[in-house]
C-alpha positions in Angstrom: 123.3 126.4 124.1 119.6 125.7 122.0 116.6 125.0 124.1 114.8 122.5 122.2 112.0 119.9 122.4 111.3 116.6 121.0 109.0 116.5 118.4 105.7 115.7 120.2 102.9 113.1 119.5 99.8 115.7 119.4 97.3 115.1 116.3 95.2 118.0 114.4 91.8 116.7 112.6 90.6 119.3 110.2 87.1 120.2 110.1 84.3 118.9 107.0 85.3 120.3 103.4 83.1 122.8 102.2 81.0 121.4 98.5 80.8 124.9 97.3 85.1 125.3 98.0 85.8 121.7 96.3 83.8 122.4 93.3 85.3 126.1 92.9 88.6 124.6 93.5 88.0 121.7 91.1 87.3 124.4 88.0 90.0 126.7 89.1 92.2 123.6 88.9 91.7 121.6 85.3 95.1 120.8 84.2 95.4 119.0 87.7 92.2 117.9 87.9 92.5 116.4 84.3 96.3 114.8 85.2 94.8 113.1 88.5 91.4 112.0 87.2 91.5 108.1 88.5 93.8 109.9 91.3 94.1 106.5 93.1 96.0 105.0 90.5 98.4 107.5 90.0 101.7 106.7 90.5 104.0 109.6 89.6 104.0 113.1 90.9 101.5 115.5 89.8 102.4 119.3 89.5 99.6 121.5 91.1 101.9 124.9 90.5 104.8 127.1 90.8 105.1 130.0 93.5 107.4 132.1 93.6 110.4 130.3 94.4 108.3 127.2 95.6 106.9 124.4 93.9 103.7 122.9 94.6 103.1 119.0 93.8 100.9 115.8 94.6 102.9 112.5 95.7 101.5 109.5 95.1 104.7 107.8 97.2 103.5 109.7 100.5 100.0 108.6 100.6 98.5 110.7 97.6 99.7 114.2 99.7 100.7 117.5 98.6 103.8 118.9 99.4 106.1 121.9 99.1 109.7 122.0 97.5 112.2 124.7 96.8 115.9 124.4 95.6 118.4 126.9 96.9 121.9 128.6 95.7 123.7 126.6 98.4 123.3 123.5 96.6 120.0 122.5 99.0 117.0 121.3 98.4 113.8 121.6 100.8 111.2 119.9 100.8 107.8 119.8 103.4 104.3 118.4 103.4 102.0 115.5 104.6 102.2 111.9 104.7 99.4 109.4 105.0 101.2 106.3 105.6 98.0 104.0 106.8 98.1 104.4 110.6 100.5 107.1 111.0 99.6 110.5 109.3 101.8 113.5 110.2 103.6 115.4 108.9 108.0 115.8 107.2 110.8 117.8 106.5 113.8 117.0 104.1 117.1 118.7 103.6 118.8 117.5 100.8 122.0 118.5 99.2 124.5 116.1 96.7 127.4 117.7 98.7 126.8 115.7 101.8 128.9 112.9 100.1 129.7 111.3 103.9 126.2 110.3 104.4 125.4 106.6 104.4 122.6 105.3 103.5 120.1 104.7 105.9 122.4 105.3 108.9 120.3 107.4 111.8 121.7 110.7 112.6 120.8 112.8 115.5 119.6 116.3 114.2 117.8 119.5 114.9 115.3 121.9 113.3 114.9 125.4 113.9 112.6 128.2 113.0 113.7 131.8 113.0 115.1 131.8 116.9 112.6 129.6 118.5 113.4 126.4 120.4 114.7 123.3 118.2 113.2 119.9 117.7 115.4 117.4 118.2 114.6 113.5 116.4 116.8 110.9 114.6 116.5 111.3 110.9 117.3 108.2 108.5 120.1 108.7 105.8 118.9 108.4 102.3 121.6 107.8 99.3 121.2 106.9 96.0 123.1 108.5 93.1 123.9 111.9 93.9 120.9 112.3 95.7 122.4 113.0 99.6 119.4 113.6 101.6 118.2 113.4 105.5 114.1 113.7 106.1 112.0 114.4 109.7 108.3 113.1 110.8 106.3 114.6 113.6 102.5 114.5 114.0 102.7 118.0 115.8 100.8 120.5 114.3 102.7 123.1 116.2 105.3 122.0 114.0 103.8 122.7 110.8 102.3 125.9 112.0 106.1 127.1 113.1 106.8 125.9 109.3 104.4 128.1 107.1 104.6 131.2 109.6 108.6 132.0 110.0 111.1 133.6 108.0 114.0 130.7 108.1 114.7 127.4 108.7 117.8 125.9 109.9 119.2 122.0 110.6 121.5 121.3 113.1 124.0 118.6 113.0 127.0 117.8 116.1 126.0 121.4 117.7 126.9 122.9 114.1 124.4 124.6 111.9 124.7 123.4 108.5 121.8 124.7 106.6 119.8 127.9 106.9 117.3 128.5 104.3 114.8 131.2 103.7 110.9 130.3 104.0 109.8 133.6 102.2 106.9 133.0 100.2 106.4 129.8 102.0 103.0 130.8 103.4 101.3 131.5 100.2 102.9 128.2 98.9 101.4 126.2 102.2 97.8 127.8 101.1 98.2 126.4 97.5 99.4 122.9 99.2 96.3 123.0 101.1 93.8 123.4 98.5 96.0 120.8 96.4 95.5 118.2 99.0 91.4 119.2 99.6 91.1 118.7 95.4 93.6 115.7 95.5 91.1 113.8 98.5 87.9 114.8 96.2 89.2 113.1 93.6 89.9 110.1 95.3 87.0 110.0 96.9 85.1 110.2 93.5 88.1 107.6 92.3 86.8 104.9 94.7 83.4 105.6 94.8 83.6 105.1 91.0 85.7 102.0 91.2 82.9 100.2 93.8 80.1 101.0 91.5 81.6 99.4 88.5 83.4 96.4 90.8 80.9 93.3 89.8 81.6 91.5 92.9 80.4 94.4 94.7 77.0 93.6 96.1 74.4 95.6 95.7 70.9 96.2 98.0 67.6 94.3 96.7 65.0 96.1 96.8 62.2 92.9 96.8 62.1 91.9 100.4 62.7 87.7 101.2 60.4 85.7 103.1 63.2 86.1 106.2 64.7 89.6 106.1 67.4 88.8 108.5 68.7 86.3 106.4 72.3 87.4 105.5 
């Protein structure tokens, strides 16, 4: 029988970005730059690159994050990144594969996720179905969660007690790094997105600098 845990509540801030680092990354990274200019209006998916067997892309759907992806012989397709839905930030796994024909849409199953031979986290994943598309998708804000993610060799899903995918994460550490500096670039552009939208907004109001008669007057 697994030991496992249930995917815990325990936040990560990451520390101040580095000018120098965004400005290198923005030159290294034209094509995306370029694609993503007025990033906060973009609403399809932006490609930031390929790796190896992994593909590295920015999702407007998720909150503007980056993610990772990666289609397998077996039919599956993986997929694992950030989400910045307002309020609750964290982070996702999907397992998708068309073969899965039982799955109804947006019925809760009770699965579990395991790296390499290390305990399993247990949640209730909602059913997507639409077309072919069979899939089944995990949140957590635990970071230990990503960190197991980007540093094993395999992943597996458990459904019933059965194992019904195990997938390979080779490569998937390099492919983390690139969704990394995607999502750094991706929040500089959005920060220069908004900044440029307040400047130009009319209705914006902006300081006077000729003081009133009562300076406290709002």
């Amino acid at each position: 029988m697994r030991k496992s845990h249930h995917l815990a509540d325990s936040q990560n801030k990451a520390g101040p970005h580095m000018k120098q680092a965004i400005a290198a990354l923005l030159l290294a990274c034209m094509p995306f730059a370029a694609a993503a200019q007025d990033a906060s209006k973009v609403k399809d998916p932006i490609l930031w690159g390929e790796f190896g067997t992994w593909t590295v892309q920015m999702e407007p759907d998720l909150g503007h994050a980056c993610v990772v992806a990666s289609e397998f012989d077996t039919g599956h397709i993986l997929v694992f990144g950030r989400y910045f839905k307002p309020g609750k930030p964290g982070f996702f796994i999907s397992f998708q594969n068309e073969k899965w024909k039982s799955l109804v849409h947006k019925k809760v199953y009770s699965v579990s996720v395991g790296f390499d031979e290390k305990a399993t986290w247990d949640t209730e994943s909602g059913a997507y179905v639409q077309g072919s598309t069979r899939r089944l998708a995990m949140k957590t804000v635990a970071r230990a969660f990503f960190d197991e993610f980007k540093s094993s060799k395999t992943v597996k899903m458990f459904y019933e007690d059965k194992e019904i995918a195990k997938l390979s994460l080779s490569g998937v550490q390099k492919a983390v790094e690139q969704m990394d500096a995607c999502q750094q670039t991706t929040d500089e552009l959005l920060k220069i997105s908004r900044t440029e939208s307040d400047t130009s907004d009319p209705s914006v109001k902006k300081p006077s600098t000729q003081a009133s008669d009562d300076p406290f007057e709002p």
